[in-house]
C-alpha positions as protocol buffer text, in pm:
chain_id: "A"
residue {
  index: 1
  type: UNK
  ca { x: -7042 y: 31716 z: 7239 }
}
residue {
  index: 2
  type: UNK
  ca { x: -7135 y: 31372 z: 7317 }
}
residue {
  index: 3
  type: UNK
  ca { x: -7227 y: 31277 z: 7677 }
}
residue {
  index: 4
  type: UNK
  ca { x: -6960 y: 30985 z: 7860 }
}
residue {
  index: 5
  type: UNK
  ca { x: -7103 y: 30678 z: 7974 }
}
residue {
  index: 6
  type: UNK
  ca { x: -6945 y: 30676 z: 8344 }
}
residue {
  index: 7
  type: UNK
  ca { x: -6681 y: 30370 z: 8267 }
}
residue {
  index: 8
  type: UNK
  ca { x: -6585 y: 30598 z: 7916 }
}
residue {
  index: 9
  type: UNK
  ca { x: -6504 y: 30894 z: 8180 }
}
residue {
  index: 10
  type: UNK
  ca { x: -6317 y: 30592 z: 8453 }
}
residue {
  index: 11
  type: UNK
  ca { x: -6088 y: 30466 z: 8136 }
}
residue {
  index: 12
  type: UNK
  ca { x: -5996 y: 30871 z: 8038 }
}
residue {
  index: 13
  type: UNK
  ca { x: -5906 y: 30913 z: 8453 }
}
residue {
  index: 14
  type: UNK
  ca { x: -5697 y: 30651 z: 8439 }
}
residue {
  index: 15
  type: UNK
  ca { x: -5521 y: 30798 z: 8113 }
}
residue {
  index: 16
  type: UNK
  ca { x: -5479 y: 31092 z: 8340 }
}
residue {
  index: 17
  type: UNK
  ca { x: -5362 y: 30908 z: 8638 }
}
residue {
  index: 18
  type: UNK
  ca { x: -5155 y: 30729 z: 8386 }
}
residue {
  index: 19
  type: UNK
  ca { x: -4994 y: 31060 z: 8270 }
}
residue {
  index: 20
  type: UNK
  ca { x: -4842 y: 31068 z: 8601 }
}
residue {
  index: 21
  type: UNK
  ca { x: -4650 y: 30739 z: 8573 }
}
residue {
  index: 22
  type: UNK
  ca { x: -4507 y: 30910 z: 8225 }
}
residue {
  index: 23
  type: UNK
  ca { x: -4408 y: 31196 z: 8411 }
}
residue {
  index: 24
  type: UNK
  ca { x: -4233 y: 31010 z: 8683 }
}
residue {
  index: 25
  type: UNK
  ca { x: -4048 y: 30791 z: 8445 }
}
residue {
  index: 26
  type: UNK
  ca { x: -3939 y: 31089 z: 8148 }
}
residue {
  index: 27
  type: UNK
  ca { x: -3832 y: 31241 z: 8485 }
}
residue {
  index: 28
  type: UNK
  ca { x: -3602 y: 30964 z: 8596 }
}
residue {
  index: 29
  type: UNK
  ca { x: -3454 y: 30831 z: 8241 }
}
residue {
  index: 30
  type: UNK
  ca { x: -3424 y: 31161 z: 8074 }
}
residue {
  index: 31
  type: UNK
  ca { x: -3353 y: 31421 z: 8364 }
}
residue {
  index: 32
  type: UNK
  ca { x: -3212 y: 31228 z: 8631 }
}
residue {
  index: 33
  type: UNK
  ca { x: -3468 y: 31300 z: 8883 }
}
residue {
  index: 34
  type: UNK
  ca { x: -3422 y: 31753 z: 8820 }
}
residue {
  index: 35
  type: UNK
  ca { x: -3776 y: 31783 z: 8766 }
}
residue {
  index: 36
  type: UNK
  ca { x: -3823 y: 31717 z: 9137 }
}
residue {
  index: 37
  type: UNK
  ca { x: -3659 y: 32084 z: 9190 }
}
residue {
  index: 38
  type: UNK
  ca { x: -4005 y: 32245 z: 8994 }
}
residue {
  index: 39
  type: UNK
  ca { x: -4209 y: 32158 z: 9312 }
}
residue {
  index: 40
  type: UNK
  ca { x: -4272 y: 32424 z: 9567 }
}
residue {
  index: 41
  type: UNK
  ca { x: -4051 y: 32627 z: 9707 }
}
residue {
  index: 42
  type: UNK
  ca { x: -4163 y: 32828 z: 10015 }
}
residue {
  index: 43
  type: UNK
  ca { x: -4148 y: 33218 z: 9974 }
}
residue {
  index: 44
  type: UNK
  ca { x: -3894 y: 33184 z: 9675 }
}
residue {
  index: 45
  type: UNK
  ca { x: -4102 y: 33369 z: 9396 }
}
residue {
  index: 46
  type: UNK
  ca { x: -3808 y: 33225 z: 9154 }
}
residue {
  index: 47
  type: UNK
  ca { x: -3984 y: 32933 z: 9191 }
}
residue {
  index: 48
  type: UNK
  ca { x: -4387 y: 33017 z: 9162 }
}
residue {
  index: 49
  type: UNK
  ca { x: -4459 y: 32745 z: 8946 }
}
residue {
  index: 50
  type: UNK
  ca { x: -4396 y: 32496 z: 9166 }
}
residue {
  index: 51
  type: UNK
  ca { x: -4771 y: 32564 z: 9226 }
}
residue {
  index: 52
  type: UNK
  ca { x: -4868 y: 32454 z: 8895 }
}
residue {
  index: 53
  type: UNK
  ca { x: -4621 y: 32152 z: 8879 }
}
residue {
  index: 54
  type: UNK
  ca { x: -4602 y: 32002 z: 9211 }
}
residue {
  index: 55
  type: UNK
  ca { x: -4904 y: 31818 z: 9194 }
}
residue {
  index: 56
  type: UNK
  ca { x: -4733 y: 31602 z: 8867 }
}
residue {
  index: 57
  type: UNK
  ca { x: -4410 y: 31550 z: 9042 }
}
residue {
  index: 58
  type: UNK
  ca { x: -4298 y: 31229 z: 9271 }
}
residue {
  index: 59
  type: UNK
  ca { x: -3993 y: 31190 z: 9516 }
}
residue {
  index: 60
  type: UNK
  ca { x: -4009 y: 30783 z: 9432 }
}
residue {
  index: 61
  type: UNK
  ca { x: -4223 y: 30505 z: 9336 }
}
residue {
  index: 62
  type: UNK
  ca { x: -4335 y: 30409 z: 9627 }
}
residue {
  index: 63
  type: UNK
  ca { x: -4514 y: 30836 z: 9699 }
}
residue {
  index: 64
  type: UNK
  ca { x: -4642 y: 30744 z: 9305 }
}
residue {
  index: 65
  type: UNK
  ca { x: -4795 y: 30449 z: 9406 }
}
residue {
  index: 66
  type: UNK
  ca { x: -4980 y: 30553 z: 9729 }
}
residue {
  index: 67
  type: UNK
  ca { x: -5090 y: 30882 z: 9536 }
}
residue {
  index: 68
  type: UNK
  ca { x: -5232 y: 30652 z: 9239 }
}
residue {
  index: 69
  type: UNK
  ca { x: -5406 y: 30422 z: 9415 }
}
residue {
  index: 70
  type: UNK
  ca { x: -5580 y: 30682 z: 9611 }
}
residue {
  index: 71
  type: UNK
  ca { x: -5670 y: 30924 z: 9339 }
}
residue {
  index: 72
  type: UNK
  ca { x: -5802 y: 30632 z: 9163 }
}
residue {
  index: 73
  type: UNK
  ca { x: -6027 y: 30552 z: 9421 }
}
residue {
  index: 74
  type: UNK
  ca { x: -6135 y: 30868 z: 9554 }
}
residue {
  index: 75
  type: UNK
  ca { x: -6125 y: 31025 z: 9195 }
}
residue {
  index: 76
  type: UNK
  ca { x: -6368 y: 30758 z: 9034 }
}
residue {
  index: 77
  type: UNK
  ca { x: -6560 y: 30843 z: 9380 }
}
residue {
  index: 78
  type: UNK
  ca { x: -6618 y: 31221 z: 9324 }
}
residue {
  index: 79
  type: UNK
  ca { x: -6600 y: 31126 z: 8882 }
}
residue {
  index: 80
  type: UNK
  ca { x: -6985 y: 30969 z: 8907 }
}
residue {
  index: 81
  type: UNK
  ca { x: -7041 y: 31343 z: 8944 }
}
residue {
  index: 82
  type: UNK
  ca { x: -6922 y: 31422 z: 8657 }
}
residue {
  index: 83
  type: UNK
  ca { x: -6584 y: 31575 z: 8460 }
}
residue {
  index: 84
  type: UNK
  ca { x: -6633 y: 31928 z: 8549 }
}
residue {
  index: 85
  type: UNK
  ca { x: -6682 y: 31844 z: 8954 }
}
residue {
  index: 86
  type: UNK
  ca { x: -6383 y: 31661 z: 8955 }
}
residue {
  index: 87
  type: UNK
  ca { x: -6127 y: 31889 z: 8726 }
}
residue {
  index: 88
  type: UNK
  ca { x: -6265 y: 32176 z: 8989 }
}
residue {
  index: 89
  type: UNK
  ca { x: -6233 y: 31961 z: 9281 }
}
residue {
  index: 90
  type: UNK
  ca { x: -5869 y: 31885 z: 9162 }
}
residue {
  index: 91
  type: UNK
  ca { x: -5799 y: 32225 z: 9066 }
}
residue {
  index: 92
  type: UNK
  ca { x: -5919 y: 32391 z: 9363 }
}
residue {
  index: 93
  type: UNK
  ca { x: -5719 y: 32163 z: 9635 }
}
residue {
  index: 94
  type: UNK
  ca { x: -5398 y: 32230 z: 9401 }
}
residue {
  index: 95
  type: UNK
  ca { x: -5424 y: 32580 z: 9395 }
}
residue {
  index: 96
  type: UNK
  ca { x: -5527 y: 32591 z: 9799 }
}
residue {
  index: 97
  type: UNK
  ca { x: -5246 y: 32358 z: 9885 }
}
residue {
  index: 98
  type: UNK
  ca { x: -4998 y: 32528 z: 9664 }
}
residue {
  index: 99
  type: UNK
  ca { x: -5069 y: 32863 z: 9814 }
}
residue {
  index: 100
  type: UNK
  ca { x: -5066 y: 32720 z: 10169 }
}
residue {
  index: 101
  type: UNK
  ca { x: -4737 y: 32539 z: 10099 }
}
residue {
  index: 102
  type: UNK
  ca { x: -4565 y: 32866 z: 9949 }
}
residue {
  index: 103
  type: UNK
  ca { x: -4677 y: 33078 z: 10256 }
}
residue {
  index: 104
  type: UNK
  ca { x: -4638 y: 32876 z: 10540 }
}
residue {
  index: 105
  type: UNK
  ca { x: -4384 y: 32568 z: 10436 }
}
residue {
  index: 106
  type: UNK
  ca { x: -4023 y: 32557 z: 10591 }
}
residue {
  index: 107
  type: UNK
  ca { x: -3793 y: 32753 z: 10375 }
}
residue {
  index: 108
  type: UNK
  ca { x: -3552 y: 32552 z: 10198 }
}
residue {
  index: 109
  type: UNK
  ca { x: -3781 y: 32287 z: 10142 }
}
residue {
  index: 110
  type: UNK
  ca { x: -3921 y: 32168 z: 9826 }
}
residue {
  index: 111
  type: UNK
  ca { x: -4300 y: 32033 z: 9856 }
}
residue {
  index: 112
  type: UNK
  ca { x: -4409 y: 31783 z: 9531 }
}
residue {
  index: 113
  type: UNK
  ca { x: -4640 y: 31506 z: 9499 }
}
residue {
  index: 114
  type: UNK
  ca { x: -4989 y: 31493 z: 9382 }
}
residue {
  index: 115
  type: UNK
  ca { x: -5124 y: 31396 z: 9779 }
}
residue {
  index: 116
  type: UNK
  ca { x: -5276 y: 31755 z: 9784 }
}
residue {
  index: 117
  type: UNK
  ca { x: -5457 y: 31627 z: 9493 }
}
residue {
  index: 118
  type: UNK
  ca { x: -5549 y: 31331 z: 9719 }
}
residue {
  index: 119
  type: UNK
  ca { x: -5661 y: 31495 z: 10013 }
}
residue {
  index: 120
  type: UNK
  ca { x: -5895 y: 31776 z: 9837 }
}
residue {
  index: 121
  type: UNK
  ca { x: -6059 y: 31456 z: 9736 }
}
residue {
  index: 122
  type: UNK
  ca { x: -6104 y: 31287 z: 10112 }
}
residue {
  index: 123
  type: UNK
  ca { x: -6202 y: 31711 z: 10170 }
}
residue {
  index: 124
  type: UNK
  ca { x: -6451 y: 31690 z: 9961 }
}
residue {
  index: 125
  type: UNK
  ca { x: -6654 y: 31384 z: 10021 }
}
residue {
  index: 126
  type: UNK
  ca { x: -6646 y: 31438 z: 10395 }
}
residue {
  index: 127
  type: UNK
  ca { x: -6764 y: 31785 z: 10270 }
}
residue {
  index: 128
  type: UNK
  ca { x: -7047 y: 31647 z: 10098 }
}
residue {
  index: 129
  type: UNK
  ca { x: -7182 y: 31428 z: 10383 }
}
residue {
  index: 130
  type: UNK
  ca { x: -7197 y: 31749 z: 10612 }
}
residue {
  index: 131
  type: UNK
  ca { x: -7332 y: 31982 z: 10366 }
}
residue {
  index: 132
  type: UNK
  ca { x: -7568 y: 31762 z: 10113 }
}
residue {
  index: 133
  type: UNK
  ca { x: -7653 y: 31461 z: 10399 }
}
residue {
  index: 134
  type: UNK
  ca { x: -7792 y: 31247 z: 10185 }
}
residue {
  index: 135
  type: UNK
  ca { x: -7797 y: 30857 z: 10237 }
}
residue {
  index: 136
  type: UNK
  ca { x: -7518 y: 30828 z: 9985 }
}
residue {
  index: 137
  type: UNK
  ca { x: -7361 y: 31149 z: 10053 }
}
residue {
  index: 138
  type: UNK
  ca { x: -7293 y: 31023 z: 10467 }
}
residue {
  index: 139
  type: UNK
  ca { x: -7225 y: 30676 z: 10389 }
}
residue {
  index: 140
  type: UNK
  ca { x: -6942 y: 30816 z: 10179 }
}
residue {
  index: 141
  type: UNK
  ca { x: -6809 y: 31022 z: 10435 }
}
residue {
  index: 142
  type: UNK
  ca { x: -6813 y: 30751 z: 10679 }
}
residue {
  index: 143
  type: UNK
  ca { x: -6637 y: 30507 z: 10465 }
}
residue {
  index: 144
  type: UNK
  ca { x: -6408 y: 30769 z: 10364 }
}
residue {
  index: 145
  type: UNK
  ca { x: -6324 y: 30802 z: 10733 }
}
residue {
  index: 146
  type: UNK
  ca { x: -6296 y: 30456 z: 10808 }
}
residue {
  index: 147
  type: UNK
  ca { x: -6074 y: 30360 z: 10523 }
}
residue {
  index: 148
  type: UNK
  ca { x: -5878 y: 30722 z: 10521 }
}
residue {
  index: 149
  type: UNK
  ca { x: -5927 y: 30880 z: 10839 }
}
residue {
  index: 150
  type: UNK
  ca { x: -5556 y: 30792 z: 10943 }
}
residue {
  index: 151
  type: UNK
  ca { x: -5411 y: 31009 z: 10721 }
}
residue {
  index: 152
  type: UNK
  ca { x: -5633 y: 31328 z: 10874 }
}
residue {
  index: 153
  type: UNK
  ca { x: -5321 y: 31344 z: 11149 }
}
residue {
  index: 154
  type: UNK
  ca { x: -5052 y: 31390 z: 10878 }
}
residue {
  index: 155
  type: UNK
  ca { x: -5263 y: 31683 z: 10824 }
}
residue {
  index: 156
  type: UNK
  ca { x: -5082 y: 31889 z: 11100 }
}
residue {
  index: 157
  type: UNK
  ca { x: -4700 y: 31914 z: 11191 }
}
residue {
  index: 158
  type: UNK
  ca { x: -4638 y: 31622 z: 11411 }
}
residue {
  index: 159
  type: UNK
  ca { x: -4320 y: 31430 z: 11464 }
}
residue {
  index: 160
  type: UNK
  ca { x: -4436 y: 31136 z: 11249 }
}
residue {
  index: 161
  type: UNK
  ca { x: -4515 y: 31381 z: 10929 }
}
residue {
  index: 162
  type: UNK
  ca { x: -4139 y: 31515 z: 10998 }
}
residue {
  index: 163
  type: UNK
  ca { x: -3984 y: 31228 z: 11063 }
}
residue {
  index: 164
  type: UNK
  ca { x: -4148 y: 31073 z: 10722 }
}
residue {
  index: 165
  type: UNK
  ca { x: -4120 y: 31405 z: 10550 }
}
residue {
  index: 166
  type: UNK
  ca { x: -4485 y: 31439 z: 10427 }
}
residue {
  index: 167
  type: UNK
  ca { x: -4570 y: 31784 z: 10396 }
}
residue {
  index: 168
  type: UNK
  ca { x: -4878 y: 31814 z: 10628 }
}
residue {
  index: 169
  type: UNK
  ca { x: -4904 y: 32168 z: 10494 }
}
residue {
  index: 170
  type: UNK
  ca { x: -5016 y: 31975 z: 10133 }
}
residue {
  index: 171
  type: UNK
  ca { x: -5267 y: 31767 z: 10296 }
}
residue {
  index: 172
  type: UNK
  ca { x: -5453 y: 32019 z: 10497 }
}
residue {
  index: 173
  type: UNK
  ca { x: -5435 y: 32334 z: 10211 }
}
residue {
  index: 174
  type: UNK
  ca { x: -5557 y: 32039 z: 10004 }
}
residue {
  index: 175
  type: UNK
  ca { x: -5823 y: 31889 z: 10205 }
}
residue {
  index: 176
  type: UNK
  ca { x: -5957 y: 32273 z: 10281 }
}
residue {
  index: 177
  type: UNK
  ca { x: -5974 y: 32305 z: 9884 }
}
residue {
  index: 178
  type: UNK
  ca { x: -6207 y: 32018 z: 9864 }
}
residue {
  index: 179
  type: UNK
  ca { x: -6374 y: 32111 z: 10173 }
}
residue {
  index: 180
  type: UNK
  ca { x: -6452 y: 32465 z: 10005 }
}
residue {
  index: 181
  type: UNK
  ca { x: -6564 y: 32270 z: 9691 }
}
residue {
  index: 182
  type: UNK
  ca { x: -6858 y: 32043 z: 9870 }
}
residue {
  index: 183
  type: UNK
  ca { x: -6956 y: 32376 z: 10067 }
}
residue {
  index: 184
  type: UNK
  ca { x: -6991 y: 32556 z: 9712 }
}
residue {
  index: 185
  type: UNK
  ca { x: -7150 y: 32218 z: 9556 }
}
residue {
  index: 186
  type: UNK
  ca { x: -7448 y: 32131 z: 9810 }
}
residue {
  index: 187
  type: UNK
  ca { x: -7736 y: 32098 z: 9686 }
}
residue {
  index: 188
  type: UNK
  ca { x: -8039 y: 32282 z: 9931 }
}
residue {
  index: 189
  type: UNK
  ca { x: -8202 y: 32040 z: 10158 }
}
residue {
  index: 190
  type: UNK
  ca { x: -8531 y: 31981 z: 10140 }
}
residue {
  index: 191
  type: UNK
  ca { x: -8743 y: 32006 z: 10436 }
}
């Protein structure tokens, strides 16, 4: 196996990032938007894998775009650390977001979009500046918080995440995911 130079690892993210765009539009030409109906589905075990597939699935261009951009940017972020920390970065906000969404979202809902994706990676390198504090790892977390830290209220159910129908419960399983993953990915300080 041959080691990735870091821009050979950024042009396969993109690929991946680009799979989503493929999704989005096989979903509108081919199936008239019906894949939208495999997100999550609070509670309704006829509908577990909305766990697995929510993350790939987009309500409009417009969610597709804001989730590209920022996976793109906080993905090549957390991808200097290599393949494996950011497929179990991604993985682990999924999963935590997924399960969050099932057990606590309003019933007869249906939660997609790949934003829990999005913020187990803001979780994570705010994660990483509390648990590694490094230089880097801080000044990170602080630019992550200037540039992001608007989003941490559509974390929680407010008015303005109802009113725009963003499923807080995504962002914060999500964001706990990545959380979890900088807690289990410190390094020990030295002294």
């Amino acid at each position: 196996m041959t080691t990735r130079t870091y821009p050979q690892r950024l042009l396969q993210y993109i690929r991946v990032i680009a799979g989503l765009w493929i999704v989005e539009i096989v979903d509108r030409l081919l199936f008239g938007n019906r894949l939208e109906w495999h997100g999550i589905h609070p509670r309704d075990w006829s509908h577990w894998e909305g766990i697995l597939f929510s993350p790939f699935l987009h309500g409009n261009w417009g969610h597709l775009i804001g989730n590209s951009i920022s996976l793109l940017i906080l993905g090549a972020t957390i991808l200097v650390q290599g393949w494996r920390t950011l497929l179990h970065v991604s993985i682990v906000s999924a999963l935590s977001a997924g399960i969050l969404i099932f057990f606590i979202g309003a019933r007869n809902s249906v939660h997609i979009g790949s934003s829990s994706v999005v913020f187990g990676y803001l979780g994570y390198l705010i994660g990483m500046g509390i648990y590694q504090r490094t230089p880097t790892s801080i000044l990170l977390a602080i630019l992550v918080l200037i540039f992001y830290g608007g989003g941490i209220a559509t974390m929680f159910p407010t008015t303005t995440s109802h009113a725009a129908q963003i499923s807080w419960e995504a962002h914060l399983g999500g964001a706990i995911g990545g959380f979890l993953m900088a807690k289990r990915n410190r390094k020990p300080l030295s002294k």
